[in-house]
C-alpha positions, 0 to 999 in steps of 0.5 A: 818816713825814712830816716838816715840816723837810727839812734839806740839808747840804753837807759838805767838809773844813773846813765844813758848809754847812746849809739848811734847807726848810719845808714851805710852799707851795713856794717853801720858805723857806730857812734857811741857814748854815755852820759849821766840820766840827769838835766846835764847830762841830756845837755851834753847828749845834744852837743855830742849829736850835733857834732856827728857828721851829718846828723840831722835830728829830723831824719834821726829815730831815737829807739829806747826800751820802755823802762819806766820812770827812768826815761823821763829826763830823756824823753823830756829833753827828746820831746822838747826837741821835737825829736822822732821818739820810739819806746819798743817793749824790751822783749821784742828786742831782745828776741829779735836778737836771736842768739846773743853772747855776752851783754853790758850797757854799750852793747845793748845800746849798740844793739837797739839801734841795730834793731831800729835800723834792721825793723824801720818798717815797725817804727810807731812814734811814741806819744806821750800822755796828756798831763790830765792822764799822766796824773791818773796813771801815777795815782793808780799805780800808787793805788796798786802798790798800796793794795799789794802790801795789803794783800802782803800783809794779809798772807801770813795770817791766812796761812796761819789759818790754813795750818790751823794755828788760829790764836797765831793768826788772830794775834798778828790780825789784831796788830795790823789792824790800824795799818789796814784800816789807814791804806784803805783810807789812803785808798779811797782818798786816791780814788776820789782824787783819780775821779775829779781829775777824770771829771775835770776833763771833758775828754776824759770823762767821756771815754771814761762814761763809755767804757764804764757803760759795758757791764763789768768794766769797774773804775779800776779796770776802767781808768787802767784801760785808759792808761795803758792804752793813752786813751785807745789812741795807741791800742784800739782794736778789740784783737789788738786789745785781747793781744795786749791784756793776754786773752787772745787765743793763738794756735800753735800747728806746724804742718799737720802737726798740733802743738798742744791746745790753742792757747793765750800768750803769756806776753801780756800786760799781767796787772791788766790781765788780772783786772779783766778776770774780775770784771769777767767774774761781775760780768757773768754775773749782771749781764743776761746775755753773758751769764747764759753764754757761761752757763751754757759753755760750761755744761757743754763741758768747756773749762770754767777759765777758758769760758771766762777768757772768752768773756774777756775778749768779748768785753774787750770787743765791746770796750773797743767798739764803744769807743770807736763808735763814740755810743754807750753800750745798750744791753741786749734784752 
């Protein structure tokens, strides 16, 4: 679809910062304003676009960086209104950029519709999450958390351990253990929540069935899978896929010159990154066909990390195929 608007917004806690770039012979005319990232405020944002000459908001692409919780008025208030929505990942926009000087609210605003209207061509409408997974992304994020100050609250007790200072280490383990004993409860209970929502939903299920059937891919990975692809409507393919976890292996040549070792990408999504190494690890374990591939790598001499990121992508590429093929995955005997 072309579009005649190309709308950037800057999003933070307390404002939205709107410009808005026309299709005109480059040196675009910018509209631009802020408003408060509240009910009212995306009241006033309407009005205001509405009195731009000749805007139209179905010929109008509203282009925002992903930052989380805080684009929710927006998108709710652009969703109720049928608007064209694009979330683009802060990096690409920020590198598309080049060399910049010098930044602040307006200009990041100024700059992202610029981005819309210079890269069209990679315009991918947003989708939102069914309210079924909305609430299961929520849950596992809390999950997250409550796990990461686990493991905070642990950390100075292994270092007491490891400097040899055993009766410090066994003092501040014997205060916290009702405070681990309680997030482990709180634990449980959001994942016996995640599973009846998940079960509630036939859909839902299903893809959760299928991508559980692949050794190694545990509730965990599984349900943060699901999330961050919506479903594997937006992610569905295997490369894809190894891209976005960061597992996917890129050659760095120029000529006939070798820029060190092929390597992954340090752009990925890291809490996916780190769930994938330990279903790899179970995988290597329970699966035949991929404990002889690692056994067999490594005494050819591979590095042990590099075998297990090659397990990754396969199980990623079997994640992807089960999905697509809609079949539970069969074991190879």
């Amino acid at each position: 679809m072309n579009y005649d608007f190309f709308v950037g917004i800057d999003v933070s806690k307390s404002t939205v910062d709107v410009a808005v770039c026309c299709q005109q012979p480059e040196e675009q005319s910018i509209a631009h304003k802020q408003f408060k990232n509240d009910q009212a405020g995306m009241a006033k944002l309407g009005l205001w676009l509405s009195a731009i000459p000749a805007f139209e908001q179905q010929k109008s692409i509203f282009c925002m960086e992903a930052t989380g919780i805080y684009c929710y008025p927006l998108i709710e208030y652009l969703q109720a209104n049928n608007a064209n929505i694009w979330v683009e990942n802060a990096v690409q926009i920020k590198r598309s950029l080049g060399m910049v000087r010098g930044k602040n609210d307006k200009v990041d605003a100024i700059r992202i519709a610029q981005y819309a209207f210079r890269f069209n061509e990679r315009i991918r409408l947003w989708r939102p999450l069914r309210d079924v997974v909305d609430k299961v992304k929520n849950l596992a994020a809390l999950r997250h958390r409550l796990v990461d100050t686990q493991q905070r609250l642990l950390i100075p007790i292994e270092e007491m351990k490891a400097m040899g200072n055993l009766k410090m280490a066994e003092i501040l383990e014997r205060n916290i253990q009702k405070s681990l004993k309680a997030i482990d409860k709180d634990i449980e209970k959001i994942e016996a929540e995640m599973q009846t929502i998940i079960n509630t939903d036939e859909s839902l299920k299903k893809t959760f069935k299928l991508i559980t059937s692949v050794v190694g891919i545990g509730f965990v990975t599984a349900v943060n899978l699901i999330v961050h692809t919506n479903e594997f409507k937006t992610i569905n393919t295997a490369r894809k896929l190894a891209c976005y976890c960061g597992v996917a292996p890129f050659e760095y040549r120029s000529g006939s010159s070798i820029r060190g070792k092929t390597r992954v990408n340090n752009m990925a999504n890291k809490k996916l990154k780190a769930y994938l190494h330990m279903a790899s690890l179970t995988a290597v374990r329970y699966d035949p066909e991929l404990k002889h591939y690692y056994e067999r790598k490594v005494a050819e001499g591979k590095h042990k990390l590099s075998v297990l990121n090659a397990v990754k992508c396969k199980l990623l590429a079997r994640v992807a195929a089960v999905v697509n093929n809609q079949q539970l995955y069969v074991k190879n005997i």
